[in-house]
N, C-alpha and C positions, 0 to 999 in steps of 0.2 A: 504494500500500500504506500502511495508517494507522500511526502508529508503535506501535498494540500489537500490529500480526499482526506488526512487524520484531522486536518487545519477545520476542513468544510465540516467533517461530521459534529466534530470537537462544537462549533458555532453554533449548529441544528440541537444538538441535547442543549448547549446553555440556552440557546434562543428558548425552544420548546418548557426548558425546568422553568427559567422566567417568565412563561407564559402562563405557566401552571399557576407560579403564585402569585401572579394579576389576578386570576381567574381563581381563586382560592380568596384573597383579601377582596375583592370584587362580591364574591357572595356573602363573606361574613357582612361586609357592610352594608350590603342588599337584607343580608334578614335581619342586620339591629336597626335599620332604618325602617323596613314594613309593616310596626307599630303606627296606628294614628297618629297618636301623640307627640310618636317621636319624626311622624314626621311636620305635624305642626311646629314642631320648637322648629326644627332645620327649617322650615321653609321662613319663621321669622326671624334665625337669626342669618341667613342668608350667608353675607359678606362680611358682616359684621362682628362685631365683640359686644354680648349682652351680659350684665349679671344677673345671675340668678334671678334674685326678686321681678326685674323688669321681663323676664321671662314669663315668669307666675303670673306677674299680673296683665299679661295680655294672652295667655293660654286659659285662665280663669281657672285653675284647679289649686290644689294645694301644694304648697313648698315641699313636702315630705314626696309628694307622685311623681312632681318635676323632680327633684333632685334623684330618683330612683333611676328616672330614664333617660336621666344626663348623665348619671353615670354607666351605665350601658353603652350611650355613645360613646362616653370617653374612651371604657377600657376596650371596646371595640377598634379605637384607634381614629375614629370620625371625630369626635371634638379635641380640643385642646384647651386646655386653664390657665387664667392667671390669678393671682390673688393680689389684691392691696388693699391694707388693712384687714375690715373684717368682708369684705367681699370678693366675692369669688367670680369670676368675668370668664364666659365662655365664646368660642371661637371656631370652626369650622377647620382644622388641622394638615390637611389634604389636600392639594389644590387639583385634583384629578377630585374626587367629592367634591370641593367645590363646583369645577363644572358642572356635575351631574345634576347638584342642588340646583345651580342656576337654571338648566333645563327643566326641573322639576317644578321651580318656581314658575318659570312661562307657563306648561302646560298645564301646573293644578291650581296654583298660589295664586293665580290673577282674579281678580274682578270682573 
């Protein structure tokens, strides 16, 4: 075998394994997103950096249900946090998620 067909195959498995785990990180974020809820929060925090409260109080539910299913996104790897002080500001982490949210917000999030 010459060393470009070990070079070519060598490319096709990395290509392939890294497709896998697009396609692996792609569904996980696909089913912690598939929740209502969660996908309410994502479609209002969009682009943006919300804290928590400001979350709660335009989802209308309680601080203990949001915070359950913010942290679902989080450890799913879709949100990101910051703290200052005693508040805690969340973020959309991904910017491959982002897009996604962006399209989600045209098709479902509009008026």
């Amino acid at each position: 075998m010459s060393n470009e067909t070990v070079e070519d195959e060598m490319y096709v498995e990395d290509g392939l394994m890294s497709q896998d785990e697009d396609i692996e990180r792609a569904s996980r974020s696909l089913k912690a997103m598939s929740h209502p809820l969660r996908l309410k929060i994502l479609c209002i925090l969009g682009d943006r950096e919300i804290s928590v409260q400001e979350i709660v109080d335009q989802v209308g539910t309680s601080q203990s249900n949001i915070s359950q299913h913010l942290g679902i996104l989080r450890d799913k790897g879709i949100l990101a946090t910051r703290k200052d002080a005693n508040r805690v500001y969340y973020r959309v982490g991904d910017s491959r998620t982002l897009r996604l949210i962006g399209m989600m917000q045209d098709v479902f999030c509009s008026s």
